[in-house]
C-alpha positions, -999 to +999 in steps of 0.1 A: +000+000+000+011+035-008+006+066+003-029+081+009-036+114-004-070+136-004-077+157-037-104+181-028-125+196-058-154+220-058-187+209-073-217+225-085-249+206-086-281+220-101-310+224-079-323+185-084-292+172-072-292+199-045-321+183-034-307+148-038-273+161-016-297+179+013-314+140+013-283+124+017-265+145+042-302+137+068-299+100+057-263+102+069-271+121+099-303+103+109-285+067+107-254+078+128-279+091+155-298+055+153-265+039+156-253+062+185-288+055+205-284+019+196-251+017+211-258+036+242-285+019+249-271-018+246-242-008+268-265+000+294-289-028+290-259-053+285-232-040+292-211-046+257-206-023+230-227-032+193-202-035+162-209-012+131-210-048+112-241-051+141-257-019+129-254-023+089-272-057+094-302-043+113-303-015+084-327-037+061-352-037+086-347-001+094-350+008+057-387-015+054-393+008+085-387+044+068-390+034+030-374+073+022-339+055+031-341+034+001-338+066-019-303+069-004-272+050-020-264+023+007-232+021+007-232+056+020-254+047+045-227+021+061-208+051+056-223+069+084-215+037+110-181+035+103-179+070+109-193+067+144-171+037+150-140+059+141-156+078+164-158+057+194-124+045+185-107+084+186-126+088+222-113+051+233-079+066+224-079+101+237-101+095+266-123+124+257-149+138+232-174+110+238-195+110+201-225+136+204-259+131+183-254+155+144-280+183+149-295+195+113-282+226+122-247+223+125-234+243+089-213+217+079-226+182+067-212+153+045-218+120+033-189+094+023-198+072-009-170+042-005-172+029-042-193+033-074-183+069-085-164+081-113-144+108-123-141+121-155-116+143-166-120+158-201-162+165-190-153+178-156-177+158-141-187+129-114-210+108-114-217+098-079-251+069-074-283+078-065-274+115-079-256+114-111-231+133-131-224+165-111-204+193-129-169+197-109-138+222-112-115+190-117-084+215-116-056+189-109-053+149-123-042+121-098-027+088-103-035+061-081-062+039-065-098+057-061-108+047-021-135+068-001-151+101-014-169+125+005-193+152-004-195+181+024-212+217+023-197+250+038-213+274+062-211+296+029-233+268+006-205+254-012-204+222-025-170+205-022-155+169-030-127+150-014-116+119-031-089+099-010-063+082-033-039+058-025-009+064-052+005+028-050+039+045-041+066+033-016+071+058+009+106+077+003+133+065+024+141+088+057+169+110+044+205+118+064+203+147+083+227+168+105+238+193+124+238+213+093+208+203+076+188+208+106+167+237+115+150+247+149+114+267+151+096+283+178+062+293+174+052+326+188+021+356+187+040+388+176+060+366+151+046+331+139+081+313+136+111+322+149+139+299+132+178+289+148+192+306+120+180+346+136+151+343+107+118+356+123+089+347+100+058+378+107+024+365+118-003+379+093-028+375+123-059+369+098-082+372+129-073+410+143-073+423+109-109+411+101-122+414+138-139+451+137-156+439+107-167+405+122-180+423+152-202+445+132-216+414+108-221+394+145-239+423+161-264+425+125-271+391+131-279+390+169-305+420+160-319+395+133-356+375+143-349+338+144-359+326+116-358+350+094-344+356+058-327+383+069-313+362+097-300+337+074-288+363+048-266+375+081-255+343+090-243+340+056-221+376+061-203+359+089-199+328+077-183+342+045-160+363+067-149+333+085-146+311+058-119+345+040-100+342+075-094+303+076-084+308+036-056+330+045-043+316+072-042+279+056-023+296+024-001+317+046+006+282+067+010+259+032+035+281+020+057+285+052+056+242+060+063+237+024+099+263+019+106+251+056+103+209+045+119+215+009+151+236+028+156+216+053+163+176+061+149+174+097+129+201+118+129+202+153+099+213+174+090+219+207+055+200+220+028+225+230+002+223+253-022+244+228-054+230+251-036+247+287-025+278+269-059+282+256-068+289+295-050+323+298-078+339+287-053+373+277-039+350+251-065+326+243-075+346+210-041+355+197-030+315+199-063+305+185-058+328+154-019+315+152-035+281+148+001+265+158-016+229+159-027+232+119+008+243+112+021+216+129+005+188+112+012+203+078+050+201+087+043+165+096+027+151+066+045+172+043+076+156+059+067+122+055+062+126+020+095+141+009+113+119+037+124+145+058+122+139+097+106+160+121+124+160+156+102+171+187+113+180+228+089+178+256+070+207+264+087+211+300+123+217+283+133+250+297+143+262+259+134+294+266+158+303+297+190+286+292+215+301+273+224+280+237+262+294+243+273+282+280+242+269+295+232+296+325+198+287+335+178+319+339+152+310+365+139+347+369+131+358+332+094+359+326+073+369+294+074+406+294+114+398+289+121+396+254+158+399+247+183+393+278+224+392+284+235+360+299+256+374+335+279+341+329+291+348+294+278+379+286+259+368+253+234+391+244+201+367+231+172+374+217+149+353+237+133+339+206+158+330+191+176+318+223+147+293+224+149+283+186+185+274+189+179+256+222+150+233+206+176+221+178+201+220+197+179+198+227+165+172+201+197+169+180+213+161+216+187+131+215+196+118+187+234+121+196+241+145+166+256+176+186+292+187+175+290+162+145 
């Protein structure tokens, strides 16, 4: 097996297959609630869990019950159950988020369709079952096997496609890195990405530049009746402002994890507690709008595909008050400190900096790599 990559296309269905989309995403919805109730209830009654192989046979009888299910491709349908198995498996795993029932109102639904679609490039079309050929901006070709697709909507009413491939390509081999080829970053709020090398990388802070206008579209749409066109139309206004904010911070974050895998061999990071920092409420909106954790995982995967290594230190290293020169611990230097001069050897640092060097240095230490 190779590699598995997503390709992510925008569709646009007429108002039939609208209609047909809208039917799916409640089919979807109203079968992963069953299943949910289903398994709650049999764990309380018995005291085991139900399988999703459980659930999809039990959907027969459930379909003779509401006959408007059979309108719905099956397959996508099964969908929905493995979906709320992966579901019970993440909380199994991270001992939190137990699965909550899909509400009609959440903005954001999808359906999975498994097999049975197919893409075609020269028409720019799909043709998904149940639905039929859908026109879709099919802007860039893939090679590889054709696994799961699934169809979602926006908060803004956009129709999107994501087809997962798997490319059938062995994984590139981890390449040689050093002290050399090795480059440290700390993430900050005033710049995003501080790097060992003294490069400081702005932070285009998508949020505070749209926030007066996103408080004047929230405070339309609190006046609005529930209910109401208007209201809608207003949701809409925000929705669209949100949607321009998370577009500009994923290009701004695409580009940066892209120049910093294709420069470098490894990259070392420090592990953040993004879920405690979130609790300083002083903060808690400039870390949410540096979205470090999205940043992160784009570094990773990007990584893995070009065969670069990604280095990590705990979160309790004291990178930011040791001195990368002779090693003076600074116990006393707090946040309002931003550059300092070490009373042992006299350095001046720049404590970002300080810290960026510190992280490479502390995870090339590791892996035994310092001074080669």
């Amino acid at each position: 097996m190779g590699m598995l990559r997503a390709y992510k296309y925008r569709i646009y269905p007429n108002k039939e297959q609208e209609k047909l989309f809208f039917q799916h995403f409640g089919a979807c919805r109203f079968i992963y609630n069953w299943g949910l109730e289903n398994k709650i209830r049999t764990y309380e009654s018995d005291g085991k869990s139900i399988s999703r192989f459980t659930l999809n046979k039990m959907l027969p009888d459930l379909k003779s019950e509401h006959v408007w299910l059979n309108e719905v491709n099956s397959q996508s349908l099964q969908g929905a159950t493995l979906n709320l198995e992966n579901a019970f498996t993440h909380f199994f795993r991270e001992k939190k988020g137990f699965p909550k029932f899909k509400s009609r109102k959440n903005p954001v639904q999808s359906f999975s369709v498994p097999q049975g679609y197919n893409v075609d490039f020269e028409t720019h079309k799909i043709r998904l079952p149940k639905i039929g050929w859908v026109k879709t901006k099919l802007h860039r070709r893939y090679k590889g096997v054709e696994k799961t697709a699934t169809v979602s909507i926006t908060p803004t009413g956009k129709f999107f496609i994501s087809i997962l491939i798997d490319d059938e390509k062995d994984q590139p081999s981890t390449q040689h890195f050093d002290e050399n080829t090795t480059i440290g970053v700390d993430v900050g709020i005033k710049d995003f990405a501080i790097l060992s090398n003294g490069e400081k990388i702005g932070n285009p802070r998508c949020l505070k530049q749209s926030l007066i206008r996103m408080k004047v579209l929230q405070r339309r749409l609190s006046r609005k009746q529930k209910g109401s066109k208007n209201r809608d139309k207003a949701k809409r206004a925000v929705a669209k402002l949100h949607e321009k904010i998370h577009n500009q911070r994923n290009d701004f974050q695409h580009k940066l994890s892209f120049r910093l895998v294709c420069e470098n061999q490894a990259i070392a990071l420090e592990t953040l507690n993004v879920d405690g920092m979130l609790k300083n409420h002083k903060l808690a909106q400039h870390i949410a709008d540096a979205s470090w954790s999205s940043f992160v995982t784009q570094l990773e995967y990007k990584a893995q595909e070009q065969g670069k290594t990604i280095l990590r230190i705990g979160q309790f290293e004291p990178s930011t008050k040791i001195c990368n020169k002779c090693g003076y611990y600074n116990r006393d230097l707090t946040l309002v400190d931003r550059e300092w001069i070490c009373p042992d050897c006299n350095t001046h640092h720049d404590r970002d900096i300080n810290a960026a060097i510190n992280i490479k240095k502390f995870a090339l230490d590791k892996q035994n790599l310092i001074g080669i």
